[in-house]
C-alpha positions in Angstrom: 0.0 0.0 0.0 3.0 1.9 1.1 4.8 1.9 -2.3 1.6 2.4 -4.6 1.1 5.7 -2.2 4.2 6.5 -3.2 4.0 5.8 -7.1 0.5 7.1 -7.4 1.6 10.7 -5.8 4.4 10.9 -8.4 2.1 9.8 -10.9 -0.9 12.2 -10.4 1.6 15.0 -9.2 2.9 15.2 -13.1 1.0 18.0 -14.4 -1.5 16.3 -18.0 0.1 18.7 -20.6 3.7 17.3 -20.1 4.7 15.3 -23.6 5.7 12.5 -22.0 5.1 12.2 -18.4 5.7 8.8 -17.7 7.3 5.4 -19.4 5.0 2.6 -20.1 7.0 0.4 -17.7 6.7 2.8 -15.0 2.5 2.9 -15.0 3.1 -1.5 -15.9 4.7 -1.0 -12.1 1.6 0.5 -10.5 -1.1 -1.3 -12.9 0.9 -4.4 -11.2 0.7 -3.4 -7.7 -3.0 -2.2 -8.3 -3.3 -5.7 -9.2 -2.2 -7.4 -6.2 -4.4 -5.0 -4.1 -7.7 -7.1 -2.8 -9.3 -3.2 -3.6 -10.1 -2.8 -7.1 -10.1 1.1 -6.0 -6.8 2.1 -7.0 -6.8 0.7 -9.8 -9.7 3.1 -11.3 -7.9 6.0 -9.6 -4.3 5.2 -11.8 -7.4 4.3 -14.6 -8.4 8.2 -14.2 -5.2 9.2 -14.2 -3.9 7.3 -17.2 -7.0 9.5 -19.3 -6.2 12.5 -18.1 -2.5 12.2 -19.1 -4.0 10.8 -22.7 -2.6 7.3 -22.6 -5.4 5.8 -22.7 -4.8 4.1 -26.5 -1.8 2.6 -25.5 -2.0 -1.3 -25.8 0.5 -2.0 -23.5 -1.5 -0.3 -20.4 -4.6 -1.3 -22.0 -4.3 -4.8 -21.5 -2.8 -4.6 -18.2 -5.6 -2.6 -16.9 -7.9 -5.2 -18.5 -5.7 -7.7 -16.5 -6.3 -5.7 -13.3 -10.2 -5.4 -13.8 -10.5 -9.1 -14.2 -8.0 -10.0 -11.3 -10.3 -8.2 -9.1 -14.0 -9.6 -10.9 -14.8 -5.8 -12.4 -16.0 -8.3 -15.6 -17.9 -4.9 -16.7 -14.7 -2.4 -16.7 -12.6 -5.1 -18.2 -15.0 -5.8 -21.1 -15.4 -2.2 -21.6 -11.8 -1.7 -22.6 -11.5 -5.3 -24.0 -14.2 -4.9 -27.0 -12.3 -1.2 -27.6 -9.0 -2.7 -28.2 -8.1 -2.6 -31.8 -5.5 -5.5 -31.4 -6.2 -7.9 -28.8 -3.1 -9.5 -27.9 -2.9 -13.2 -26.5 -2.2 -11.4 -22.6 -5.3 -9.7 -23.2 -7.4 -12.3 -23.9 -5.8 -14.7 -21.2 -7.1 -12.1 -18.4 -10.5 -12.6 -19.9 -10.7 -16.4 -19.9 -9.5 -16.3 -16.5 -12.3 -14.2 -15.1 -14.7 -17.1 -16.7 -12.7 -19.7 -15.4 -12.1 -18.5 -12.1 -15.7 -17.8 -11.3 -16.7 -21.1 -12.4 -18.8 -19.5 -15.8 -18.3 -22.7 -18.8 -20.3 -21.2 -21.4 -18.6 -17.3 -21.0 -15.1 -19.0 -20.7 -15.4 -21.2 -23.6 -17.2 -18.7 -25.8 -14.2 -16.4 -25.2 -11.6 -19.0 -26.3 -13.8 -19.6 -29.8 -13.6 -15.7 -30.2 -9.9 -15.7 -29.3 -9.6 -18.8 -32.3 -11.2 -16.4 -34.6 -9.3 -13.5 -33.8 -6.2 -15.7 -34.7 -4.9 -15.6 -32.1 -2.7 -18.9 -31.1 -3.6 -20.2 -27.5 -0.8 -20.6 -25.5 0.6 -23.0 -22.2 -1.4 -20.5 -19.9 -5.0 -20.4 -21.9 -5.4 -23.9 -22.3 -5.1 -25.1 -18.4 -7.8 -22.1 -18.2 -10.4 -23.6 -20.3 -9.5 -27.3 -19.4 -9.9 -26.4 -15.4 -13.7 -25.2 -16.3 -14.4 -28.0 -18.3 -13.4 -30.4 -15.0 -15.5 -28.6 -12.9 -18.6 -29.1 -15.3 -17.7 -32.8 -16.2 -17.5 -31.5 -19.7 -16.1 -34.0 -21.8 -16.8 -33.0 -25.6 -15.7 -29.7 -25.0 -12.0 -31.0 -23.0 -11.8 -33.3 -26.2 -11.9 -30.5 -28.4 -9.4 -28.7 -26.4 -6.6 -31.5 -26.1 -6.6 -31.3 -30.4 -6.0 -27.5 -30.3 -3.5 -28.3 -27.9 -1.9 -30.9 -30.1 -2.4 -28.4 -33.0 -0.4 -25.1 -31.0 2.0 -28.0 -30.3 2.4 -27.9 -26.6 0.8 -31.1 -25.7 4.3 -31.7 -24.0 4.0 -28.4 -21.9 4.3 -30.1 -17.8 1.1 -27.7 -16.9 -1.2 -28.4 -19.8 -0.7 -32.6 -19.7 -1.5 -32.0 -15.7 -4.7 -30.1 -17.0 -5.3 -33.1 -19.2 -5.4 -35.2 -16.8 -7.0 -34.0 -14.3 -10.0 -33.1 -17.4 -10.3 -36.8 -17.9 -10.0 -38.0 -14.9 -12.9 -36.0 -13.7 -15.0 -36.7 -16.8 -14.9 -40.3 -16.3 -12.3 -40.6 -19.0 -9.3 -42.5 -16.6 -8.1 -44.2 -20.0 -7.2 -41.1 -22.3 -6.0 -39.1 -18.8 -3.8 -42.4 -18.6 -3.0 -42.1 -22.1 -1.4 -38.6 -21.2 0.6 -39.4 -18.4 1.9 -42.3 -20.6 3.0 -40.0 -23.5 4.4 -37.5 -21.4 8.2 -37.1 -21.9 9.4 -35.8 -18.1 6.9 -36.5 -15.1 7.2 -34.7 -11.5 5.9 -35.8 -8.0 2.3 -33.8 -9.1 2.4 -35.6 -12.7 1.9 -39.3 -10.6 -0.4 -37.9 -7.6 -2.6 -36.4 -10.5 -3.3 -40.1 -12.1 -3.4 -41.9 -8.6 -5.8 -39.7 -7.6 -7.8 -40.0 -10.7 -7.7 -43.7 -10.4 -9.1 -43.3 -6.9 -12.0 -40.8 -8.0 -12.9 -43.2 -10.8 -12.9 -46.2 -8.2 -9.6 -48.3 -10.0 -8.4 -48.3 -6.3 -6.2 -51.2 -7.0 -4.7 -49.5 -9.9 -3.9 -46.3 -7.3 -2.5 -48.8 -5.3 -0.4 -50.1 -7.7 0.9 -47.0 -9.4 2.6 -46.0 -5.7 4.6 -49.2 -6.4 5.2 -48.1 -9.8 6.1 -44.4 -8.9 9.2 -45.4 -6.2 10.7 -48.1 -9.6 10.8 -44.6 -12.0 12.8 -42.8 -8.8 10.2 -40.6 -7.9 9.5 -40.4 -4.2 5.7 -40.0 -2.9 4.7 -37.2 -0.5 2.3 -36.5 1.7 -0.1 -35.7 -0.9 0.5 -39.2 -2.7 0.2 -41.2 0.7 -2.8 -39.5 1.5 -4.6 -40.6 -1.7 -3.3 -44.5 -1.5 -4.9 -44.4 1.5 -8.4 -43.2 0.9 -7.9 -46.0 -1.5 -7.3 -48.9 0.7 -10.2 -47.1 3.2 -12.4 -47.5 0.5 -11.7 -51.2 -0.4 -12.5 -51.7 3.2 -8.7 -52.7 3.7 -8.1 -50.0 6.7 -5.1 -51.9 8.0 -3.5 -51.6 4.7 -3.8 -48.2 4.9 -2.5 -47.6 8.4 0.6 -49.1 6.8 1.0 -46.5 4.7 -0.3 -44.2 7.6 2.7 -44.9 9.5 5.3 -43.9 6.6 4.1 -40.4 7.0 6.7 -38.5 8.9 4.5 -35.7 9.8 0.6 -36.3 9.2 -1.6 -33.8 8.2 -5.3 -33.0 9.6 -6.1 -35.1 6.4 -3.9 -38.1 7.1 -5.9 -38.6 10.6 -9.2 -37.5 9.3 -8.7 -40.5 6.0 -8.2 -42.9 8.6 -10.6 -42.5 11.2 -13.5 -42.0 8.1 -11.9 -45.5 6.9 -12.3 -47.3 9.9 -15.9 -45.8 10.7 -17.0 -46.6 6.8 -16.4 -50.4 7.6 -18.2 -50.3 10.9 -14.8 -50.8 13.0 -15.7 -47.9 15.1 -13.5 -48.9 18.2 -10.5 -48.5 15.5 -11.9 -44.9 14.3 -12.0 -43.7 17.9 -8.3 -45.1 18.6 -7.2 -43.5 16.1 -8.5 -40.2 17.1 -7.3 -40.3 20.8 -4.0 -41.2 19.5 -3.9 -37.9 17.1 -5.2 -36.2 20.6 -2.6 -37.4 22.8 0.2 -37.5 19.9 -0.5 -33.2 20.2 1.0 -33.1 16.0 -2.3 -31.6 14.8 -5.7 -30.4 16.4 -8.8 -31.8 14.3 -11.1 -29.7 12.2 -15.0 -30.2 11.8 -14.5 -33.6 9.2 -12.5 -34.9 11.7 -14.8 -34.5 14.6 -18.5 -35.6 12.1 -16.6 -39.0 11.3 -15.5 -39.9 14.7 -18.9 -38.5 16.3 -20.8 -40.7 13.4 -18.6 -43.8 15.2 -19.6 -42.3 18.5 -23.1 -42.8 17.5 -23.6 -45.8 15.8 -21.4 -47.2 18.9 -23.6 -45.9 21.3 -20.5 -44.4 23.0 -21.7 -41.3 25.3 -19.1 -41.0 27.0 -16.7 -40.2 24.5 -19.5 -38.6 22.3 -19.5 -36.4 25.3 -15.7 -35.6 25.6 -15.5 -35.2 22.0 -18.0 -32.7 22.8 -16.7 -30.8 25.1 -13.3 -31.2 22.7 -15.1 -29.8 19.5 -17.1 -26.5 21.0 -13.1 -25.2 22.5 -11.4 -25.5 19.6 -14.0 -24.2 17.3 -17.1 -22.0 16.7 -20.4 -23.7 18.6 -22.1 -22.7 15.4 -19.6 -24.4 12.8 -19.7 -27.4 15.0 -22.7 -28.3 15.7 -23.7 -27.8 12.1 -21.3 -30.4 11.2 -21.4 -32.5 13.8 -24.6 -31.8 15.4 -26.9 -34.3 13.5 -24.6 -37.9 14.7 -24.6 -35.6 18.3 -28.3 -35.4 18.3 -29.1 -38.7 17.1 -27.2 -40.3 20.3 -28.1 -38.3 22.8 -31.7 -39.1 21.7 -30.7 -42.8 21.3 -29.6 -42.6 25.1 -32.4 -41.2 26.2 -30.8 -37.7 26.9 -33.5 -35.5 25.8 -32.7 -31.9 27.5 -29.0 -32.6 25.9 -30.3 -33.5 22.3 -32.6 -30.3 22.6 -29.9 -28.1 23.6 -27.5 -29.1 20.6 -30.5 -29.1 18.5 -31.0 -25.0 19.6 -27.5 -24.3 18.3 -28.0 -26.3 15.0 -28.8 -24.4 11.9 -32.9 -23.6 12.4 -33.4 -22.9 8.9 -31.6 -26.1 8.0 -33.8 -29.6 7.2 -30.9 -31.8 8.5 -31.0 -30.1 12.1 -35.3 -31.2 12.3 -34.4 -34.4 10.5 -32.1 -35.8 12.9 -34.6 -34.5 16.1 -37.3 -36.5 14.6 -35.2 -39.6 13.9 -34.2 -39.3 17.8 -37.5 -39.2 18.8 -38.7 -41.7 16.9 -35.6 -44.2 18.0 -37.0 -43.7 21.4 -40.1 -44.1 20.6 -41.6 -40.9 21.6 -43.8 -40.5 18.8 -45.7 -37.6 19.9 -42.7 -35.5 20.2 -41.4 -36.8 17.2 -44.9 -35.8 15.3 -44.5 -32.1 16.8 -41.7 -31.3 15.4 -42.8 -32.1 11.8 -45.8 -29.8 12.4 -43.3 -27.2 14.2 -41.3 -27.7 10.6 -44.5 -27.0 8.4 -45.4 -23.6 10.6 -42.1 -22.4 10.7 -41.6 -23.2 6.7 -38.7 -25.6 6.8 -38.5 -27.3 3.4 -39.9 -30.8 3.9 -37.7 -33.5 1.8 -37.6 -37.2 1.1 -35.8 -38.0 4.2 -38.1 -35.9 6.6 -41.5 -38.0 5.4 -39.5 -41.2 5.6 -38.9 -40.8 9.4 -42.4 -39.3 10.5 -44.4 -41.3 8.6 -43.0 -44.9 10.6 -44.4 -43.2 14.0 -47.5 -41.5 12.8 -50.6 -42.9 13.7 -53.7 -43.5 10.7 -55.4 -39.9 11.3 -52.3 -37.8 11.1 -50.9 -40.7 8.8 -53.8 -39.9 6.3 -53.2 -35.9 6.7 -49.1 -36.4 5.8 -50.3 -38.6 2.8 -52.5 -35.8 1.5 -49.6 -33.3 1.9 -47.5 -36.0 -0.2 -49.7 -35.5 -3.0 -50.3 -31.5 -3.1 -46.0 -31.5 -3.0 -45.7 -33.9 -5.8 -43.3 -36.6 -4.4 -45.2 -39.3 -6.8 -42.0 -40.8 -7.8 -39.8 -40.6 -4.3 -40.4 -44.5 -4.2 -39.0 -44.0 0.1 -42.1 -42.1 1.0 -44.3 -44.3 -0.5 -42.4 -47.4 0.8 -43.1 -45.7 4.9 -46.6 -44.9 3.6 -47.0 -48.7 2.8 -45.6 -49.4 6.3 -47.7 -46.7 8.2 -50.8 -48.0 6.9 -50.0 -51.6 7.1 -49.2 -50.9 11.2 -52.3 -48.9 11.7 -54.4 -51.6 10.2 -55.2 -50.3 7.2 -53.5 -53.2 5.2 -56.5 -52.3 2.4 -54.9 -48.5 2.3 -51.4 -50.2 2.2 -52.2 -52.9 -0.5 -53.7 -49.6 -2.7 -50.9 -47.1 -2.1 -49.0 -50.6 -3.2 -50.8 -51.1 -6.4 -50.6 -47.6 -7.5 -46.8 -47.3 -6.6 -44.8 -46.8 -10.1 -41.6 -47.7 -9.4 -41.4 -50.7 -6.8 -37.7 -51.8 -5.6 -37.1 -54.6 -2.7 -38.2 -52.5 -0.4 -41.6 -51.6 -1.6 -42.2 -55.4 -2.1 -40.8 -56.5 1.6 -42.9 -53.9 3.5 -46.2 -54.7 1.8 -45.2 -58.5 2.5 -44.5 -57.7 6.0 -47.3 -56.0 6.3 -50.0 -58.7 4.7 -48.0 -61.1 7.7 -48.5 -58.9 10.3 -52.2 -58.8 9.5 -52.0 -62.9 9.2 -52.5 -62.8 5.3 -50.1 -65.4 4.9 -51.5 -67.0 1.8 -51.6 -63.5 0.3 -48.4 -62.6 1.0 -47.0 -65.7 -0.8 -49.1 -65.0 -3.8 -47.0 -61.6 -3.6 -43.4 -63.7 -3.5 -44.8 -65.0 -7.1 -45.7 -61.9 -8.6 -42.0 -60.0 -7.4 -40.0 -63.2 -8.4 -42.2 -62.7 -12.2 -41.6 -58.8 -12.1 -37.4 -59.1 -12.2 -37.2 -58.1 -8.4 -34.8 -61.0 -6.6 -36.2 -61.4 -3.5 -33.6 -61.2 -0.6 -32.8 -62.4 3.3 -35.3 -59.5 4.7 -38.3 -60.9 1.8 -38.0 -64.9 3.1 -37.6 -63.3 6.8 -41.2 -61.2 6.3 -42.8 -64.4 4.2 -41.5 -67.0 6.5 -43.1 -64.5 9.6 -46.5 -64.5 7.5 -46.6 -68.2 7.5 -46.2 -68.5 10.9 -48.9 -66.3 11.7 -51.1 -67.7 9.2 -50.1 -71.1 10.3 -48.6 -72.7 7.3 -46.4 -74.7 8.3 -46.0 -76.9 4.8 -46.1 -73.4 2.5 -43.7 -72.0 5.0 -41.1 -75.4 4.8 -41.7 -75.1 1.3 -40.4 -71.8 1.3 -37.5 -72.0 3.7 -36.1 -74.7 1.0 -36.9 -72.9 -2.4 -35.1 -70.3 -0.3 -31.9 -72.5 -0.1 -32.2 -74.0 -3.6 -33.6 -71.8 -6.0 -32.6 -68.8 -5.2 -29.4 -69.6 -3.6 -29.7 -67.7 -0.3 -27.7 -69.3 3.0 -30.3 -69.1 5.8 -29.7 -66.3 8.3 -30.7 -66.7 12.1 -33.9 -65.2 11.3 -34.6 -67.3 8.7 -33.5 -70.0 11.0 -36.0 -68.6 13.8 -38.8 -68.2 12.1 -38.9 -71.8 11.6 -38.7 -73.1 14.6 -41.4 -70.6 15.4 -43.6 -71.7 12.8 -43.1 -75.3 13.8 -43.8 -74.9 17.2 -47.1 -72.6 17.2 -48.7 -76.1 15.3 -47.3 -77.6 17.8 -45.3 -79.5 15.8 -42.3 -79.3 18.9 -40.6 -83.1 17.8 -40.2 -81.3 14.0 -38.6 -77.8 15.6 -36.1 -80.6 17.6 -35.3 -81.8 14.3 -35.2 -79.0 12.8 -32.8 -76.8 15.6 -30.1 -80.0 15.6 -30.0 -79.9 11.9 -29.0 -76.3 11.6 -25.6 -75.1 10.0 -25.3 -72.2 12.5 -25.1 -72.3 16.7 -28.6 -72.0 17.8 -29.2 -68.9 19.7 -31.4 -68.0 23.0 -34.6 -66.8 20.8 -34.6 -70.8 19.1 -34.2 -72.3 22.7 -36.5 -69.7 24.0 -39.5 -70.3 21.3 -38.8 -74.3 21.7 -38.9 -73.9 26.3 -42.4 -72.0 25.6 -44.1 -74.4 23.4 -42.8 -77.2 25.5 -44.2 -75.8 28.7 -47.4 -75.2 26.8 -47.8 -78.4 25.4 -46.6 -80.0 28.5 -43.1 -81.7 27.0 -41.4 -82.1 29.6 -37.9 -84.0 27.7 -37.8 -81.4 25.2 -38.3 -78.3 27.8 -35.4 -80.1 29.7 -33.1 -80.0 26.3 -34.2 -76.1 25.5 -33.5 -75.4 29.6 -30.4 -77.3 29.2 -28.8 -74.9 27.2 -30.2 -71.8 27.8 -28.2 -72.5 30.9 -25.2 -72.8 29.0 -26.1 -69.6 27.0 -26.8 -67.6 29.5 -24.8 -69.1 32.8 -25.9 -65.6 34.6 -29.3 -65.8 34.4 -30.8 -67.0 37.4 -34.3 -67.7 35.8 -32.8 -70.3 33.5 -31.5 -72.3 36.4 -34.9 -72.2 37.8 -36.9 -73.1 35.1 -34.3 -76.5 34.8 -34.6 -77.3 38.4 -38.4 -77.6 38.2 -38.0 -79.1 34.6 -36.4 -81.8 36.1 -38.6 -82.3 39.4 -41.6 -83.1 37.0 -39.4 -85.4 35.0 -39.2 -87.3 38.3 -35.3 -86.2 38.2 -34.9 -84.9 41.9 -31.0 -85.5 42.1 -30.4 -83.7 39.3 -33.1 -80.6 40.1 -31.6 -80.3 43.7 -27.6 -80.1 41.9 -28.9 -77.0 40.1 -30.4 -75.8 43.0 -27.0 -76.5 44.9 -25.3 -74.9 41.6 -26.9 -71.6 42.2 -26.2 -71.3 45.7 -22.9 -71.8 44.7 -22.5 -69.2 42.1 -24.4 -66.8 44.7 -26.9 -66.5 42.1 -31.0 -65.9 43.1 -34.1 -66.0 41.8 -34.9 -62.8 39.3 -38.2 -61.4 39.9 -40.3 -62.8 36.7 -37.3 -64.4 34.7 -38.9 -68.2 35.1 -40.8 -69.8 32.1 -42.9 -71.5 34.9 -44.0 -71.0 38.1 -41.7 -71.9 41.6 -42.3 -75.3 43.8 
């Protein structure tokens, strides 16, 4: 500021009638400094100054002024005196493509480049990285291809900065091959030539390529950086190969925000969220770098789908020091929210959901998903009627939670306001619609919105087939596996789970046998526990308990306390005494804790006539210090 003071007091200080008041390289100097001010101010003032002392034709200050307009977005001034230069230089035209490309405006900046073509003018090593760097942020391909020929035409398709513009063109418009290609062809690479092609393999998802091209890189004597590191790892994160990637962690001398932040995102996208949170306290207690709002949303979003309030809370109390409550909890406030609802912390949800962004539909979205976790529905309703007066912007996600916990009078009122907002083909809302209706009892409302439904995927299919169970439509809910299997829709583990349930409620035992097989055999599914479960459950509600034996001792997977606990029930019911003794037998060994079990095995045994044996478990729990729970026997004491 100190020196332009200067200059500009000399300058304006020469009186306009001298002949020659100042050299063109002398008013280049302040155009320059002008230039590098963020104020486009003084560059009007030397503008003035420049017409009063009548060099205001000059192409030389011309084009620099043009340069110093456009450096500073003054599009208007700059065009002014572009379109009144009588020979537009390729310096000229340069400033003008970089206004367009800077500000992100495709159709200005390439127009400009076609009118600098005509003008003959020959684009040069700074021009085309201009135009290519637009067409990358657009993902515009046909235009980047016409580029790369003009480039090959000027001849500097061997330029270091235009093949890096090249590649990062392609890689960003899907095109890894010809941005491969051009790494390939080019004569000399640098450190930014290989981190612009690994990267562009990761983007495109050719994460074993990236992987492979670090091993590459070191062969041709070119040392990764940070930079290079950092990228091989988000591509071992994202094959789900986390360790891998704390390998390469660990040859970072000093790791970046970024390095930590890769890491802890890996481990939390693959569900090992006790990694994802070790990794953070060690970046805590290690002191090298403080973590920024990523860093805090990806180890909060392990924090909640641990359960983990206690370091959700430190993390907390961690995040609002070190930056602004606002810019946190807008970040991080939604995974926040969402536990403290999910562990019943109510007053602490609300008060990170008052410094939340209001106006903004995640903030509501995740307070209603809370809520309806708990299973406060009331409150959860509230809130979506507290969105609608206030005039927060409902979306697809909003009607998707509220619907679930809505009961059929408000249920029918959302479902109107569906249709007046034109969500017809947001198959997700009609999916919970399906599901509201079909747990209100409405399954005729459910089966309709059903029918009408355009686009069906698995979902739509599993919740109306769910919900014909539910209402013990078990033969219609088969007739409904037929129809998806005949509309191209492979039905999955969650379909057989909600047909097999249907069965048991309708109590078909042979259709729902039938279907545990075709299951297995035709459409190649391996039986889950639920699968497993329902089963036994269907088999023992007929009664059928010698079957469900049968059945439990021929399964491929360890039986757990829901099969031995369906099997104890019907045996107690149906008065079964040896198999209540085998499903007591090892819900004991399950569950060597519970007190009830024991219980339930010592009377077992009494009415089998088997004293001895009823008295050592009796003996057995003294010994263990255990006692009788309150309510945890399957029968009734001696």
């Amino acid at each position: 500021m100190k020196v332009w003071n200067n200059l500009y007091k000399k300058f304006s200080s020469v009186p306009a009638t001298t002949v020659t008041p100042f050299l063109p390289f002398e008013v280049n100097n302040l155009l320059q400094i002008c230039g590098d001010s963020k104020s486009i101010d003084q560059g009007k003032q030397t503008h003035q100054h420049i017409i009063v002392h009548g060099q205001s034709h000059n192409p030389f200050i011309i084009t620099k002024l043009i340069q110093v307009y456009a450096q500073r977005d003054d599009i208007k001034s700059a065009h002014n005196l572009f379109v009144k230069l009588s020979q537009r230089n390729v310096f000229a035209w340069t400033s003008m493509i970089s206004y367009f490309s800077r500000n992100r405006l495709i159709e200005g900046c390439v127009n400009i480049y076609k009118e600098m073509k005509l003008d003959d003018v020959l684009p040069d090593g700074y021009v085309f990285p201009l135009v290519l760097r637009v067409c990358s942020k657009f993902s515009n391909l046909g235009i980047g291809v016409q580029v790369h020929r003009d480039i090959i035409v000027c001849g500097v398709e061997w330029n270091l900065q235009v093949s890096h513009s090249l590649i990062g063109m392609y890689s960003k418009c899907g095109d890894i091959q010809s941005a491969k290609q051009v790494f390939d062809l080019m004569p000399e690479k640098d450190l930014l030539s290989w981190n612009l092609i690994i990267s562009g393999y990761v983007s495109n998802e050719l994460l074993d390529l990236a992987v492979e091209m670090l091993a590459h890189m070191s062969m041709e004597g070119c040392q990764p950086d940070i930079v290079t590191l950092n990228t091989v790892m988000d591509a071992y994160c994202r094959m789900g190969q986390c360790d891998e990637a704390r390998k390469i962690f660990v040859r970072i001398k000093e790791p970046s925000i970024i390095s930590w932040t890769t890491l802890i995102s890996g481990y939390s996208r693959i569900g090992n969220h006790g990694s994802a949170l070790n990794v953070f306290r060690e970046m805590i207690y290690r002191r090298e770098v403080w973590p920024d709002l990523d860093c805090f949303s990806s180890v909060l979003a392990s924090c909640q789908l641990m359960g983990d309030l206690k370091s959700a809370q430190e993390i907390h109390a961690h995040g609002i020091k070190l930056e602004s409550p606002f810019a946190f909890h807008r970040s991080s406030g939604p995974a926040l929210l969402t536990l403290y609802a999910k562990c019943g912390r109510i007053q602490d949800a609300k008060h990170v959901f008052e410094l939340m962004d209001r106006m903004d539909v995640v903030s509501w979205n995740s307070m209603i998903h809370g809520f309806a976790e708990l299973g406060i529905k009331d409150l959860a309703v509230e809130y979506f009627k507290e969105m609608l007066t206030i005039g927060i912007k409902i979306n697809e996600t909003t009607l998707s939670i509220v619907l679930p916990v809505c009961d059929n009078k408000y249920g029918k009122q959302v479902h109107a306001y569906i249709l007046r907002n034109s969500f017809w083909d947001v198959t997700p809302i009609w999916n919970a619609l399906i599901y509201m209706y079909s747990k209100c009892g409405c399954i005729g409302n459910a089966l309709c919105v059903f029918s009408h439904l355009a686009h069906k995927d698995i979902v739509s299919w599993n919740t109306i087939i769910g919900g014909l169970g539910m209402h013990g439509l078990g033969k219609d809910a088969l007739h409904l596996l037929e129809k998806m299997s005949h509309s191209g829709i492979q039905p999955n583990a969650l379909t057989f789970t909600s047909v097999l349930s249907a069965c048991s409620h309708s109590g078909l035992v042979d259709e729902g046998l039938d279907i545990f097989h075709r299951m297995v055999e035709e459409f190649g599914l391996n039986p889950r526990m639920e699968h497993f479960t329902c089963v036994v459950d269907l088999l023992t509600r007929a009664g059928r308990l010698e079957d469900a034996t049968d059945f439990i001792g021929k399964m491929t997977v360890q039986p757990n306390k829901h099969i031995w606990g369906s099997l104890l029930a019907a045996a107690l019911a149906h008065q079964k005494v040896s198999i209540g003794v085998l499903a007591s037998e090892n819900l004991v060994e399950l569950e060597p804790e519970n007190p009830g079990h024991y219980v339930t095995l010592s009377n077992l045994y009494t009415k089998a006539g088997r004293i001895s044996d009823a008295l050592a478990v009796r003996k057995l729990m003294e010994t263990k210090g255990l006692v009788k729970g309150f309510g945890c026997s399957w029968i009734g004491g001696n």
